[in-house]
N, C-alpha and C positions, 0 to 999 in steps of 0.2 A: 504494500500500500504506500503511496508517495504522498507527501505533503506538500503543500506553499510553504515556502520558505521565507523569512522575511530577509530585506534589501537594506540590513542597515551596514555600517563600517562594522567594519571591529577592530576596534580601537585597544588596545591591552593597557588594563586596568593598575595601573604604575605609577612609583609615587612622585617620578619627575613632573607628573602634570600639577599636582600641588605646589612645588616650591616652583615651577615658571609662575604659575599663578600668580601668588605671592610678589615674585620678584617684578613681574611686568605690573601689577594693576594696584600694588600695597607699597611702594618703595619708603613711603615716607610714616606707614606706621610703625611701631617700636616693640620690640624686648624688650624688658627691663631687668634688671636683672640686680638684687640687694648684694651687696660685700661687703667685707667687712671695715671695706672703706670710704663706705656709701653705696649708692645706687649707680649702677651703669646703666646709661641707654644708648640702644643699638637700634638704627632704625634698619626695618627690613631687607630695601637697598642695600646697606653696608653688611647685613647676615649672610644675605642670598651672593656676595663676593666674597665673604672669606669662607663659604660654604663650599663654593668653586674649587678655591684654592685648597680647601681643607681633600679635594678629590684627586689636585696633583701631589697633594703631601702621601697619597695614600700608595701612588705609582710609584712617589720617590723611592719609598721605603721597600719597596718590590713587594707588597702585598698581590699577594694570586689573587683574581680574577672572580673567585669565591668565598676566599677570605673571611675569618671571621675576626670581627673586630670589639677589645671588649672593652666598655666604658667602667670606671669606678668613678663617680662623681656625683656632684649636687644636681638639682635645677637649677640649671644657668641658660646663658647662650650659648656658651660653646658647645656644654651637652647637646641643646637645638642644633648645632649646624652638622652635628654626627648623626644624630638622631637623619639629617636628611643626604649628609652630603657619602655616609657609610651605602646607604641603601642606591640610593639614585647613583651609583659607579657600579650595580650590581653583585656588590660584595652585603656583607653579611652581619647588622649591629646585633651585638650581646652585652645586653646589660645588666651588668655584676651587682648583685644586692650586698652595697656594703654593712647590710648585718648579719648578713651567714659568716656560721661559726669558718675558723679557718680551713678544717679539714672537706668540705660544704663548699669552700673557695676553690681549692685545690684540684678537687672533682669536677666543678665545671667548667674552670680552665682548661684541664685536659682535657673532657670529653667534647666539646664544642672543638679543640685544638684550635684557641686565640694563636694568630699570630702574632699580634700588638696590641696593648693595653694603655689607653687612654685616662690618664689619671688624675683629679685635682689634689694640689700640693698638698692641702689639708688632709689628707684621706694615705698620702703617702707612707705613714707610720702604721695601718692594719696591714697594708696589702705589700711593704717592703720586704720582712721578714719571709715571706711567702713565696719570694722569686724563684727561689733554687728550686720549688719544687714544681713549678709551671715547665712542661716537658716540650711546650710548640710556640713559647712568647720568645722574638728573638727581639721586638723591640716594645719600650715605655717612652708615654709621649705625658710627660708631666704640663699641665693645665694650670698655673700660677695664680691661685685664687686669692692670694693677699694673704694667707694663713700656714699655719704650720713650717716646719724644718724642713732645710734642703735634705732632700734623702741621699744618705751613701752612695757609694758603688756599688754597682750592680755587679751577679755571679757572672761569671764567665759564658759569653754568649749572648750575651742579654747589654744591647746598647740605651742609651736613657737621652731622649732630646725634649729640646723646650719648645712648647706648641707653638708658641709666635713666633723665636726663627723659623719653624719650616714653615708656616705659615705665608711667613714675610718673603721666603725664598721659593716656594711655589708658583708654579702658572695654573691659572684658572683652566676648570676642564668641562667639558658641555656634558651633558646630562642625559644618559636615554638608556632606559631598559625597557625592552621590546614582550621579554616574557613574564606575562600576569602572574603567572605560576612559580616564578623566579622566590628561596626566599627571602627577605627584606630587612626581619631579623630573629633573633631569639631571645627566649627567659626559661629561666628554669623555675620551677616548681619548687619551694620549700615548703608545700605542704601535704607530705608525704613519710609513709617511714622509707627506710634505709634511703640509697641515695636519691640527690632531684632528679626530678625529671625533665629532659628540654623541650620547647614547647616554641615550632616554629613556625613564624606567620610568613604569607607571602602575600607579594607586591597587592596581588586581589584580595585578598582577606583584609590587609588595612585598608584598604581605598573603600571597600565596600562598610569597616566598622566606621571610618572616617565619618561617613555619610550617615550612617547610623547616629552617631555624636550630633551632627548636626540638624537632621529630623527634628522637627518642632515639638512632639510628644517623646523624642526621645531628649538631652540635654537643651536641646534648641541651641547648640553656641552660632553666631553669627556675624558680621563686619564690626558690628558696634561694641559686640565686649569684649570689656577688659576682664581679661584672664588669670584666677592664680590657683595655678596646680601645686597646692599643698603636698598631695599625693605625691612621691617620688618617681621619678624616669624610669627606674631600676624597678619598680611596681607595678606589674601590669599593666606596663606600656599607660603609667599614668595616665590610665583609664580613658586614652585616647585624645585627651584633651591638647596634646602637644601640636598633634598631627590635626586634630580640626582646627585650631587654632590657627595654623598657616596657611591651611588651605580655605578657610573664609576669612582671612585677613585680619584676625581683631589681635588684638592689643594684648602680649603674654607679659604675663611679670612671674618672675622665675624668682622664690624666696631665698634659692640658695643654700648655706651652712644653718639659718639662723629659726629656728624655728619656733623659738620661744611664743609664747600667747601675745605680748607685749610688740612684739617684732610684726606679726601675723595683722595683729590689731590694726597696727601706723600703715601696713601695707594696702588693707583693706581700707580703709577712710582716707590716707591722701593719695593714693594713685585712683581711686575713686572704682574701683572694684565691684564689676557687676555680678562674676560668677567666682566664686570659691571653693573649691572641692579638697576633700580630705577626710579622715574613717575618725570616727567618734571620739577618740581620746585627744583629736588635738582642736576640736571643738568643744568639747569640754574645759579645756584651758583655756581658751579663747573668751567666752563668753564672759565672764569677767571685765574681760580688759575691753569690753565693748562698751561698757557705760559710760555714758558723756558722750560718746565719738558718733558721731555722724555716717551712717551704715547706708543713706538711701541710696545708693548708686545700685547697691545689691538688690538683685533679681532670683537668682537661684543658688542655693546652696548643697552640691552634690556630695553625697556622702556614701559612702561602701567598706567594706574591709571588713565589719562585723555588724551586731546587731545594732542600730539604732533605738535608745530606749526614749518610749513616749513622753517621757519626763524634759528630756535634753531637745527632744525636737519642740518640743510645745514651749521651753522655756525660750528656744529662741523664734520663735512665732511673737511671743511676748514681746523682743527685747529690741527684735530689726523689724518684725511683721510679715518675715518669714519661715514657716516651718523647716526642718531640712526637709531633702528632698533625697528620700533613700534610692539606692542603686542596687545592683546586686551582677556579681560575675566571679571569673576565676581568669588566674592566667592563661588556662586552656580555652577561655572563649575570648580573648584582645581585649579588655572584657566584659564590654557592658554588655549585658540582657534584656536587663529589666528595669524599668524607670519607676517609682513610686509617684504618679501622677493622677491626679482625682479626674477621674470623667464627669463630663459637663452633665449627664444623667445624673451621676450623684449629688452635685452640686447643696441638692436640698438638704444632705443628711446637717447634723447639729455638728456644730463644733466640737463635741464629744467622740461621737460615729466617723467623722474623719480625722480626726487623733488615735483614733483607733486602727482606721483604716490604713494609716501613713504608718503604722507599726508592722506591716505588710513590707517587702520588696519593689511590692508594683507588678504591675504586668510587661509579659514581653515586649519588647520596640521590635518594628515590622525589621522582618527578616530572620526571626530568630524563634525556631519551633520547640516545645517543651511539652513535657508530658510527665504526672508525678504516678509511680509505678510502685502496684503492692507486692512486693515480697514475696509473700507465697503464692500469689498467682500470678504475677506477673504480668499483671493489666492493669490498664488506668485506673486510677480511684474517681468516683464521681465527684464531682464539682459540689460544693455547696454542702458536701456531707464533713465529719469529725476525721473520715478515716485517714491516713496517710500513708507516704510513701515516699521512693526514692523520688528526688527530682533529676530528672534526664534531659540535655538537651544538643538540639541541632540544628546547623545552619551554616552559613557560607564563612564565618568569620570564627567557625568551634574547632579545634582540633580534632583530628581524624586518628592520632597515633601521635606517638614521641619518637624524639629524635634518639637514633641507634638505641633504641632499649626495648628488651623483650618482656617489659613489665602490663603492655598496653591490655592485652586480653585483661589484665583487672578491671579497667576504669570504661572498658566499650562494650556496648551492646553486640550481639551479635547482628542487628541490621544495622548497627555505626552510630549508634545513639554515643554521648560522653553520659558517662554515671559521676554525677556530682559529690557525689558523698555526701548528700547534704538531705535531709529527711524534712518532707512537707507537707501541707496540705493547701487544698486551693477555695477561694470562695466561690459563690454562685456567679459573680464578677468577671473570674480572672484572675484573681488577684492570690496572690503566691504567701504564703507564710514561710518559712523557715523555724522550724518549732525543736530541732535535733539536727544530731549529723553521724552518720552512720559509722566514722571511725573517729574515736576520743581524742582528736587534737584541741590543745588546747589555744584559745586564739587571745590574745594578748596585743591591745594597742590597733589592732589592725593586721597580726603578723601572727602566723602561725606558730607552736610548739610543738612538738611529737608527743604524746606522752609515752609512746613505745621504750623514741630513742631514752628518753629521760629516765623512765624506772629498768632500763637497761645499764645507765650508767649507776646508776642509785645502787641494782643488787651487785655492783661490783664491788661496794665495799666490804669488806670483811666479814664484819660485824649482820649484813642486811642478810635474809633469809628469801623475803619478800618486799615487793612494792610496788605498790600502784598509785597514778598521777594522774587527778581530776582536775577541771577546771573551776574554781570557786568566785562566785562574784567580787568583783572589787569596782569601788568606786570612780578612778583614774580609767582605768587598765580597761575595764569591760568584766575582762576574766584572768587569776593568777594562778599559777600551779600549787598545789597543795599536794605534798607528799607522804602517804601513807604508808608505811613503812613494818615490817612485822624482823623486828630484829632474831636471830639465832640464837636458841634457847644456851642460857647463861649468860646472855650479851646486853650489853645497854648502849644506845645509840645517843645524843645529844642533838640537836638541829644544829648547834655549831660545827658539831662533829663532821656532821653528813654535806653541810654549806661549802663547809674549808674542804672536803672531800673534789668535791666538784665543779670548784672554782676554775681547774685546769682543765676540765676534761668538758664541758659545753660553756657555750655561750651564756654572759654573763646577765643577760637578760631571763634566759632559759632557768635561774634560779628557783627552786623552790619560795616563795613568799613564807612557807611555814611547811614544817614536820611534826605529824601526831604518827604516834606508835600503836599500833594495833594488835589484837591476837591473831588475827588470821585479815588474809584479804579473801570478801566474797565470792563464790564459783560459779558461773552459768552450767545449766546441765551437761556442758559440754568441756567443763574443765575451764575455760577460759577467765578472765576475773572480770566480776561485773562490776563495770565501772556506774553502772545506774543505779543498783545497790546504793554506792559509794557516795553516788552525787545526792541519793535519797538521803542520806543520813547526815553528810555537813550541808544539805542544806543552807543554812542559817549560821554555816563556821565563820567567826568576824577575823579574820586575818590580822594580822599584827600591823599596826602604821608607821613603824620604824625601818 
């Protein structure tokens, strides 16, 4: 049977059409970009030329043609001009979470095989000590952000240049990648147990989430705002906001090192800041420092990484007159999904009912299919009922599989669904709850913990028999690990004991906030420990505020 075909181009969906954009029709809007010695501004014009140049810096260095490039740095501009000038040469941006543990560093330097690592000076002192074990970086392109020590020498092999000579010694290079399918960049997963996973988008998956960002029921960003992605680079392709930003022209202001509520605040009231985005613990410091200040330029306030509590969004309904506006994603979807957006049907509910409602995710933004699936049956749960299930989803911007890793049959459906890990229910609506999540990480600030990796390290000491690690409410945080511990009979364990224990061996974030000892940890029928047991019974455990 044959079809009509339709008579359009095909144009291949690549991100050099954004930064010509940009560069032809925007030259004189701005980066901004905070330091710590003031504020920089860089208008478009002068981004979209050292962006150029940033693509002969990358030929100087004999970066292959595929190349992967990895970033350690803040939001800044120059992050921006990687962010486009990495991709648009056809080679390949990876951006490094400067808060994985080292070993977590280590791993996806080699497995990505960076051949050069872009670094701001500040950030120099985690990731120097780590050089000798990067097995494919032959070069560091230190990023001079006004802070920190000059770093040492480098091991053998490993050459170290200053971004603005080759910058300055660079020719400008023209911009085209032809294949949509080409990748554009990577991130790995730290929210997993054993190692991350990589998770890589190409040239068509961001153009197409691009556009999603900019979708009037999905973020709506547009010419007119001014931009500030709290959210980090290294985060889930800061939740797309970098890449819509250039590609409808508006105004970025890049915060930088400085993240403080105080710093966030002066950012938002005198660069006149209409959209802000960042995950709940750094709005919660914020809100404070907003009294007195002058907030009306602000239009929307995106927020993701964890749960949004009704209290924190309502209090800033109160305080600017607008509520946050939740999101919801993962690194495996570029990420956004879901927007928390009231439909003009609801309109009439009380101010109550959509306080409630905005305790929800939202519903999906066009382009992006979802389905929450029951467990033992492995069919949809109906709409508007209590039951729940996993949430599953797919679309052109979702990952398909990870890079070189034979782990993917966990996290995919067998017809290519992504399995979220994340346990829901949906209203009569649409509208997405997040009520669980089907493996016990624990999520702190916006950032994932293992509890696997963590009471793996816990029974290494001596003295530990058992232990297991739930997440306990905290006030700042969201949620903080709580360490349950069943010491070996004769043995006595200390919290200072178990703290000093493993201060070397994770991430100093990854700390227990407290240790209770126990006589046994609870068993599901299958031997495994119930952590919902666990969560049932601290409850109400008030954590220590020291």
């Amino acid at each position: 049977m044959t079809h009509v075909q339709g008579l359009m181009q095909q144009t291949p969906l690549t991100l050099p059409h954004f930064f010509h954009r940009a560069e032809a029709l925007f030259p004189a809007k701005e980066v901004v970009t905070a330091t710590p010695t003031g504020r920089q501004r860089l208008s478009y014009g002068d981004w979209a030329a050292r962006t150029r140049r940033l693509g002969g810096v990358l030929d100087a260095l004999g970066i292959t043609g595929d190349g992967r490039v990895g970033t350690f740095a803040w939001n800044t501009s120059r992050h921006l001009e990687l962010w486009f000038g990495v991709p648009c040469t056809g080679r390949v941006l990876h951006t490094l979470n400067i808060r994985l543990f080292p070993e977590q560093l280590t791993y996806i330097v080699n497995h990505a095989e960076d051949e050069v690592i872009f670094l701001d000076r500040s950030l120099a002192g985690l990731l120097w000590p780590l050089l000798p074990t990067f097995e494919t970086v032959r070069h560091v392109v230190v990023m001079d952000d006004g802070a920190g020590d000059e770093p040492g020498d480098p091991p053998t092999g490993v050459e170290v240049h200053d971004y603005e000579e080759l910058l300055g010694a660079a020719d400008p290079v023209e911009f085209r990648v032809d294949d949509e399918d080409r990748a554009a960049s990577m991130c790995y997963t730290s929210g997993t147990t054993g190692n991350p996973k990589g998770v890589v988008y190409s040239h068509r998956s961001t153009y197409l989430h691009t556009f999603g960002v900019l979708v009037a029921d999905g973020i709506g960003l547009r010419e007119s705002d001014v931009v500030l992605p709290v959210v980090p680079m290294f985060h889930a392709n800061a939740w797309g906001l970098a890449h819509a930003g250039v590609a409808t022209g508006a105004t970025l202001v890049m915060p930088g090192p400085d993240l403080s509520p105080p710093a966030l605040a002066a950012l938002i009231e005198e660069e006149r800041v209409t959209v802000a985005a960042g995950v709940p613990t750094i709005w919660m410091g914020v809100l404070p420092e907003l009294k007195g200040r002058d907030t009306s330029s602000l239009r929307a306030i995106p927020c993701g990484g964890s749960a949004v509590p009704r209290a924190l969004s309502e209090a800033y309904r109160e305080q600017t007159g607008l509520p946050i506006m939740q999101a919801w994603g993962m690194t495996e979807t570029s990420p956004i999904c879901t927007v928390g957006r009231i439909k003009s049907t609801l309109e009439h509910l009380s101010d109550d009912e959509k306080a409630d409602l905005r305790t929800s995710v939202g519903y999906v933004m066009p382009g992006v299919e979802f389905r929450v699936v029951d467990p033992s049956t492995g069919e949809p749960v109906e709409w508007g009922s209590d039951d729940t299930g996993e949430l599953q989803v797919a679309g052109p911007w979702i990952a398909r599989s990870y890079y070189n890793d034979d782990r993917a049959g966990e996290s995919f459906t067998d017809d290519g669904w992504l399995r979220t890990g994340d346990v829901a229910r949906v209203d009569r609506e649409g509208y997405i709850y997040l009520v669980d999540r089907t493996k016990d990480l624990v999520k702190s600030g916006g950032e994932w913990i293992s509890s696997v990796e963590l009471e793996n390290e816990i029974m290494a000491h001596p003295k530990v028999a058992e232990a297991a690690v739930i997440g306990v409410p905290h006030p700042k945080w969201q949620e903080r690990p709580l360490a349950c511990v069943v010491p070996k009979p004769g043995e006595e364990i200390t919290r200072e004991e178990l703290l000093a224990f493993l201060e070397d061996r994770v991430a100093k974030w990854w700390l227990p906030d407290d240790v209770v000892t126990v006589e046994e940890i609870p068993k599901t029928s299958v031997g495994k420990f119930s952590k919902k047991t666990l969560r049932d019974r601290f409850a109400g455990y008030q954590l220590p505020t020291a």
